[in-house]
DOTI-847185 format. One record per atom (N, C-alpha, C): y, x, z. Coordinates in steps of 0.2 Angstrom, whole numbers, plus 5000, padded with zeros to 4 digits. Layout:
! DOTI-847185
YXZ...
***
This chain:
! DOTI-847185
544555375588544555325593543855315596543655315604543155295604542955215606542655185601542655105600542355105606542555055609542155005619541754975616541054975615540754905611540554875615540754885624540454825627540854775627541654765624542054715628541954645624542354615626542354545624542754525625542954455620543654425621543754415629543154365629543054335637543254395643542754455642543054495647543654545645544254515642545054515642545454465646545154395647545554355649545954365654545754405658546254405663546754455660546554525654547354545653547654485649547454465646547954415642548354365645547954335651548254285655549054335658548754395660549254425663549954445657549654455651550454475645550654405644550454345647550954285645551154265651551054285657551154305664551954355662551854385662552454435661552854435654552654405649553154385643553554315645553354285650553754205650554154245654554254305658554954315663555254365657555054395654555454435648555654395643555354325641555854295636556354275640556254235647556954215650557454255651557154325651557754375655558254385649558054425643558254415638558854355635558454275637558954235634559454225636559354245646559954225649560354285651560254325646560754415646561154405639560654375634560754405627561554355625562154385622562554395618562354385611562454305609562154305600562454335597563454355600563754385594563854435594563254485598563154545598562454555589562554505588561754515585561354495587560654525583559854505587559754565591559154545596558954605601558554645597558454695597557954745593557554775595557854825601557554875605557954875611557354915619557754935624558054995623558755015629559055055630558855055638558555115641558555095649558355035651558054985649557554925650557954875648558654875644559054795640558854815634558854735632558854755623559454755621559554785616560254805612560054795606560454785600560654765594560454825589560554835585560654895580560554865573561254885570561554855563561054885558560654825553560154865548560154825545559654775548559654715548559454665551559654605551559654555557558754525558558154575557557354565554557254545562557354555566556854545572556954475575557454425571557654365577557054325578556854315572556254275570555654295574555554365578555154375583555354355588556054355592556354335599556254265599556354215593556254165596555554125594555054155591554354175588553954175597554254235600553754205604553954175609554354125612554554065614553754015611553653995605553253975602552553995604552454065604551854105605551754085611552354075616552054085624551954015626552253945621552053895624551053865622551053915617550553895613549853925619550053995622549654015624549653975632550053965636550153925641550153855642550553805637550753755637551453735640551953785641552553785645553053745639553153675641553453625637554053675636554453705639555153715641555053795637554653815634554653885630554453845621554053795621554053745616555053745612555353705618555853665619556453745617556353785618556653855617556653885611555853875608555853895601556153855596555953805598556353755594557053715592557553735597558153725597558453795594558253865596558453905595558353915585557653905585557653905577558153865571558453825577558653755572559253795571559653835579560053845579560453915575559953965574559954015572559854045564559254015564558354015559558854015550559253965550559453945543559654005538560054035539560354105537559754165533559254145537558654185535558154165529558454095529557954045525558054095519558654065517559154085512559454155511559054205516559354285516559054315508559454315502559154375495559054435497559254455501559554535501558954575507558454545508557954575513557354555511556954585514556154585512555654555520556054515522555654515529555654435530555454395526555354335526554854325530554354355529553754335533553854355544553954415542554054405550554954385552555354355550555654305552555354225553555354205546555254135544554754125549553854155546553354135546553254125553553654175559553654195567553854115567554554095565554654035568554553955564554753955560554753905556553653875554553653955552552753935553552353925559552653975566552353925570552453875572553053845571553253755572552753735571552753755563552153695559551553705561551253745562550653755565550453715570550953725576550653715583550653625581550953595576550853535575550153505572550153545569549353525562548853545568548953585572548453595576548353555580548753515583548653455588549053465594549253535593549753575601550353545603550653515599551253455596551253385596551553365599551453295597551753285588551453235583551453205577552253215572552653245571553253205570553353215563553453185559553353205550554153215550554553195555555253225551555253295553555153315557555053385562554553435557553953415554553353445549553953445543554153415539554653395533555053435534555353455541556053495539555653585540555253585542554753665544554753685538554253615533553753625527554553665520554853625521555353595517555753705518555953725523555953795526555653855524554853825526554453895521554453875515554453825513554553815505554953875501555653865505556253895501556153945504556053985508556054065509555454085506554954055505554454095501554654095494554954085490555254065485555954115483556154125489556854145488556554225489555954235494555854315494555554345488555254265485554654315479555354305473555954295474556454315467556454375470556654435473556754495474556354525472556254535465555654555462555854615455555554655454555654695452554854715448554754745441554054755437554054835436553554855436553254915434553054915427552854975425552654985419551954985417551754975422550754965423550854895418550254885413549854845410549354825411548854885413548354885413547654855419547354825424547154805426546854865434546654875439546754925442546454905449545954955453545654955457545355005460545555005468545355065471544655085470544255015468543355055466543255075460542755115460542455145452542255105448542455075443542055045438542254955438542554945444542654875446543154855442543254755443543654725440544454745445544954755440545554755444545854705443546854725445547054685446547854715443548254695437548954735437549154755442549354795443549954815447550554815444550854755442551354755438552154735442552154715447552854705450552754695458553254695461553454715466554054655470553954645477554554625481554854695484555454705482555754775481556254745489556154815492556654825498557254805499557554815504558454815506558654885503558354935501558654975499558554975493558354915488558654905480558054895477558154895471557454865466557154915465557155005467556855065465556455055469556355005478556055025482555554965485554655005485554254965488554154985493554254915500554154965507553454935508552754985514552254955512552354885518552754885522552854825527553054765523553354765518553354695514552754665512551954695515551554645513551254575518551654595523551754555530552254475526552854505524553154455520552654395512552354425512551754395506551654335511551554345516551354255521551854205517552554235518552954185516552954135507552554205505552454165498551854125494551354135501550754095500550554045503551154025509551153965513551553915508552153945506552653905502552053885495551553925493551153885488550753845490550453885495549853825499550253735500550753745498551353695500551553635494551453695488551553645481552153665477552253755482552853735480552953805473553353815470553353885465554553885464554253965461554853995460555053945454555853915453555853885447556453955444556353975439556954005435557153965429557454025423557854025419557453955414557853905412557553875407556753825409556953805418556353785421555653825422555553865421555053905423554853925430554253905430554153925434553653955436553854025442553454075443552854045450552254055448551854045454551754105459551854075465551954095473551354165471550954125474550354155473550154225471550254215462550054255458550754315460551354315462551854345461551454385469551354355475550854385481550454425481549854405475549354455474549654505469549954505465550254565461550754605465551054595470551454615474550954665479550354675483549954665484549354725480549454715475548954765470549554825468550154815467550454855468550854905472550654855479550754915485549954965485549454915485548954975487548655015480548955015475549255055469549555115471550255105475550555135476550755165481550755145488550855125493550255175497549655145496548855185497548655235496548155265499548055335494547255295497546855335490545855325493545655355491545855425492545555505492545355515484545555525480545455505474545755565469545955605474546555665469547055625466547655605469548155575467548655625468548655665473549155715474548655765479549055825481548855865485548655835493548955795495548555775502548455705499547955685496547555625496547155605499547255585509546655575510546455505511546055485510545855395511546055385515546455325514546855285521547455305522547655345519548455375519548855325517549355335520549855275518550655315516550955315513551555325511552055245514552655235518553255205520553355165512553455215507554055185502553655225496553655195491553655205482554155215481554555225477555155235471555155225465555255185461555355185454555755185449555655205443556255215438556555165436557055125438557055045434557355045428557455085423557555105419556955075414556255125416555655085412555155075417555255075425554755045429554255095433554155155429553755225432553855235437553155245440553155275447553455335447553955375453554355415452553755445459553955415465553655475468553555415476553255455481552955415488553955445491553955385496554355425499554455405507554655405513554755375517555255345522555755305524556155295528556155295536555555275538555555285547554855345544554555365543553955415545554055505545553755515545554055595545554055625538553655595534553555625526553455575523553355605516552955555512552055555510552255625514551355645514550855635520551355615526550955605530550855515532550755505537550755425539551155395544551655355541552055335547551555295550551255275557550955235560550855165560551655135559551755085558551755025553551955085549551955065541551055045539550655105541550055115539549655015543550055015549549954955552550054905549550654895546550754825543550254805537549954865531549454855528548854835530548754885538548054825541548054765543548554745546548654685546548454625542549254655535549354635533548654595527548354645522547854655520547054615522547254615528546454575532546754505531547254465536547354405534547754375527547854415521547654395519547054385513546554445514545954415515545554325517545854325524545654255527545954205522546554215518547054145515546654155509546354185505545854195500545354145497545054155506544554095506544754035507545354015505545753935506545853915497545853965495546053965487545453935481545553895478545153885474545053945468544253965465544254005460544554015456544753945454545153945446545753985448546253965453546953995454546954085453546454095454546354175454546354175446546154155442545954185434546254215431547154215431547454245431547654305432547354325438547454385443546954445442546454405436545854445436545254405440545254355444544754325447544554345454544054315457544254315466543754385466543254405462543154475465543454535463543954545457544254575458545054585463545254515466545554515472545554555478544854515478544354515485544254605487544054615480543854685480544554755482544754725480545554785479545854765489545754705490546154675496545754725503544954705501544454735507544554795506544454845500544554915501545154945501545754915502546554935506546354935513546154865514546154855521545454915524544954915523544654965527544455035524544955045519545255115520545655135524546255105526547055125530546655075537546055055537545955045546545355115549544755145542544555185543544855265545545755255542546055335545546455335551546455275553546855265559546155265563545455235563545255235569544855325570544655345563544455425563544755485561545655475559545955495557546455515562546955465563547555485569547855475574547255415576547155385582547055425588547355415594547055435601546255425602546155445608545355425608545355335611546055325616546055275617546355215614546355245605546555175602547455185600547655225604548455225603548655275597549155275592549355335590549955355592550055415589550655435590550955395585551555405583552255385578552155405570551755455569551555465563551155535564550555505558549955565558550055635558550655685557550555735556551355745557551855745563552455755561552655845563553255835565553555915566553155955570552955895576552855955581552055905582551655875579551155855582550355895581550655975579550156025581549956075587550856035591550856055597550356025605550355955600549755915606549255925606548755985601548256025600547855935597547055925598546755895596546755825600547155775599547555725601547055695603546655665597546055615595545655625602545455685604544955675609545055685617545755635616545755595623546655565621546455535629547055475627547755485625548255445623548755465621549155465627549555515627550055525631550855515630551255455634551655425631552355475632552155515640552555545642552455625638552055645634552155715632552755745629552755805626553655825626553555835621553055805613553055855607553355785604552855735603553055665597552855615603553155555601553055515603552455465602552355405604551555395601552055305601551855255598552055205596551455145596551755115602551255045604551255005601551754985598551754935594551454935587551255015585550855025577550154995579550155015587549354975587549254895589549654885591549854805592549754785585549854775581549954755575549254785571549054845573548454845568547954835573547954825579547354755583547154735579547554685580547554605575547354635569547354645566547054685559546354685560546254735564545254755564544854675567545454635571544954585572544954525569545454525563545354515560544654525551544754585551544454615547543854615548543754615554543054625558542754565559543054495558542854445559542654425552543154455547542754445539542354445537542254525539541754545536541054515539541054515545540354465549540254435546540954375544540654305541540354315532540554385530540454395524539854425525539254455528538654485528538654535533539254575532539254675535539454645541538954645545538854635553538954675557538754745555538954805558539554825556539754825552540354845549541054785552540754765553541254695556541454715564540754705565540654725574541154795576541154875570541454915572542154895571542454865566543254865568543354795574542954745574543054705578543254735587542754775587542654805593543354845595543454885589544154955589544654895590544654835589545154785589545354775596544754765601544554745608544754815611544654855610544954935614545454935614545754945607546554935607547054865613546454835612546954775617546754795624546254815625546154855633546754885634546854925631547154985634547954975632548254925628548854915628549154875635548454835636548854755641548654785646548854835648548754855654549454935655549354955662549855005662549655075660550155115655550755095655551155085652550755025648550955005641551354945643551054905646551254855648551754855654552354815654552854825657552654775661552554805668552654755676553454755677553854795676554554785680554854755680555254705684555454655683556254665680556354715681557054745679557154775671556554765669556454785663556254725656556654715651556854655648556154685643555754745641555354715635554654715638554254695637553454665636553054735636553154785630552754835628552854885628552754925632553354985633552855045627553455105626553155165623553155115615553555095612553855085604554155125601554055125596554855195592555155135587555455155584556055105580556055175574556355175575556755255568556855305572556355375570556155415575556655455571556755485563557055505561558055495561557855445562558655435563558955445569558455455573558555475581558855405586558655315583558955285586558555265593557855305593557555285601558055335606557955295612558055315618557655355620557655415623557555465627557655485634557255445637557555445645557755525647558255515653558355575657557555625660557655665657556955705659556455725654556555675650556055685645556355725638555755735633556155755627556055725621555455665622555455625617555555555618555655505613555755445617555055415619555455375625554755345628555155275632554755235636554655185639555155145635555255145632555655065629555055015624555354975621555054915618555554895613555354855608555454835603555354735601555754715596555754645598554954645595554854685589554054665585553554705592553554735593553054765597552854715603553554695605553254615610552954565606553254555601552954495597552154495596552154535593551354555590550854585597551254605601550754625607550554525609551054485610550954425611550454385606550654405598549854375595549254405593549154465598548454495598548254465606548854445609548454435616548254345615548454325613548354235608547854245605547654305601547354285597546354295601546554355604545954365609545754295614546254285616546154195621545754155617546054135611545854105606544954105607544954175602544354205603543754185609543954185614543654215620543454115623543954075620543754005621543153975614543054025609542853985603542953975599543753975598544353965594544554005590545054005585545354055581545954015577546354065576547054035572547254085567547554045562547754105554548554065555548854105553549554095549549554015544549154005543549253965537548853895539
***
């Protein structure tokens, strides 16, 4: 990628003005098309969104950013949309065992509610704050029971010589308790709010397991397993690599092998996946610095946290920005698939949405934006100023070159936000317009969503401002 170090938030505001410009006419067109008993909207087919049974992960983004666009506008009537819809929909989710995706349902709606109020963006209402609080409480709680333990004892740490951290269990997938997917550490929000809150898992015999601690071990043992840090772990080890999916024995808990379900391998990088780790990993970085020391002591203590959290996160940001990135910031769908030796030397120029080899996918950069500016605001505030300023910057390129065409979707006939998303490239469920031979120009409900809290989050930025999940 080549990082733009002149930009600024300030000199984005007009795209951003313009993605809430054009999300307020895509959330309306959407609401006044969409069929609830068709399902959620998931992805477009030819510019509608349509449904696809897997599971019901995205609602919490459709009505998530309703919330996002009043926060970034002030449009009472998109306020008044999220919140009716949430009440009306949202419950099902609370209480969903069977899924790993609490944090981007709940956290999308039930966390922004609470937000925009603590913020002052709300008017006051303690009964409206009690029924949010009372919501993530229980979804954070119900997702950290889906849990599943390794056979690791031992303490453990991407660096040489440092204090670790067990890698002892896991918030195991839809596809059963053999399975860590690395997008479940996006759901970790939802276990660290619900403790931020007071609140803990109760089991067998009154017990109670702390949010928290179940968070960062979930957490040590994705970037365990999940991560690779060039270290000879297997034949393609290279730093920043991301493996979709672990596997394990449940028998005695052993690591059996990497594997994938949306990526092309297990040895290469699903884009996306490797996204939700940057992400994920940077804020919660930020939710760290809310914790008091003692709370860590169990975990191994705040620098062995700190330490395993920062070097996930600016590993799996350092292979995306010199590894499988475009020059413009965008990747393809995944770092190395069937045919991505036919688009000769990618990196050094822009991505190409319309090529005929792989596909490239906006919304893995959407979502690892947010991440580097995150990350890069950390680190500043931690000492590493040049190291902050590089991915801060990579953060600000990325949003250039998305919120704009022809990433950004001007047509008014056209129901999503973000054009050029993939969904399941292996399953073959994206759309492939006539003419072409890979898919292209559709959108996805997270890729709007997250395109929407990288363009908030830059606004923020650009006034002085800043907002976290929490």
């Amino acid at each position: 990628m080549k990082i733009n170090a002149a930009l600024t938030p300030a000199k984005l505001a007009k795209k951003t003005t313009r993605v809430f410009e054009l999300a307020g006419e895509k959330i309306r067109a959407v609401d006044a098309a969409w069929d609830p008993a068709k399902g959620t909207p998931v992805f477009t087919v030819q510019g509608k969104y349509t449904s696809r049974g897997w599971t019901e992960w995205t609602q919490g983004f459709q009505f998530g950013m309703a919330f996002l666009h009043f926060d970034a506008t002030g449009d009472t009537a998109m306020l008044e949309r999220g919140r009716v819809k949430t009440v009306r929909h949202m419950a099902s989710h609370v209480s969903h065992v069977g899924v790993h995706d609490h944090g981007f349902n709940n956290v999308s709606t039930y966390g922004n509610q609470r937000r925009l109020m603590l913020e002052g963006k709300t008017r006051f209402n303690q009964a409206e704050l009690d029924y949010t609080e009372i919501e993530l409480k229980a979804s954070g709680a119900v997702q950290a029971a889906r849990y599943a333990t390794t056979n690791c004892r031992q303490p453990w740490s991407p660096l040489a010589g440092a204090a670790g951290v067990v890698p002892g269990g896991y918030v195991y997938s839809f596809n059963g308790p053999q399975s860590l997917f690395a997008d479940t550490i996006r759901s970790m929000r939802s276990l660290v709010v619900a403790h931020q809150l007071g609140h803990a898992l109760m089991g067998e015999g009154d017990k109670p397991t702390n949010l928290l601690h179940r968070a960062i071990e979930h957490a040590a043992t994705t970037a365990r397993f999940n991560v690779f840090f060039g270290q000879g772990r297997d034949s393609y080890d290279v730093r920043g690599r991301v493996a979709h999916e672990s596997i394990f024995n449940r028998n005695d808990g052993q690591f059996r092998c990497p594997s994938s379900q949306q990526g092309y391998s297990p040895f290469t990088t699903w884009t996306r996946g490797a996204a939700w780790i940057i992400c994920g990993y940077a804020e919660q970085l930020e939710f760290l610095d809310t914790v008091k020391g003692a709370e860590l002591d169990a975990v191994g203590g705040r620098r062995a946290v700190t330490d395993l959290f920062l070097e996930t996160a600016r590993a799996t940001s350092d292979y995306y920005i010199d590894g499988y990135s475009a020059k413009d910031g965008i990747p393809y769908w995944d770092s190395a698939a069937l045919n991505t030796h036919r688009l000769g030397d990618f990196t050094k120029r822009a991505a190409d949405p319309f090529n005929a080899h792989e596909p490239v996918d906006s919304s893995a950069a959407a979502i690892a934006a947010q991440g580097f500016l995150r990350l890069g605001r950390w680190l500043d505030a931690n000492g590493e100023k040049a190291a902050g300023k590089k991915y801060f910057q990579a953060g600000l390129t990325i949003a250039d070159t998305l919120f704009d065409e022809p990433y950004l979707s001007t047509d008014k006939k056209h129901q999503g936000l973000l054009l050029h998303s993939v969904y399941h490239r292996p399953n073959g469920w994206d759309h492939i317009p006539k003419g072409q031979k890979v898919p292209c120009g559709e959108s996805s409900m997270w890729g709007d969503y997250h395109a929407m809290e990288l363009a908030l989050l830059i606004q923020r930025l650009g006034e002085g401002k800043y907002y976290t999940f929490f």
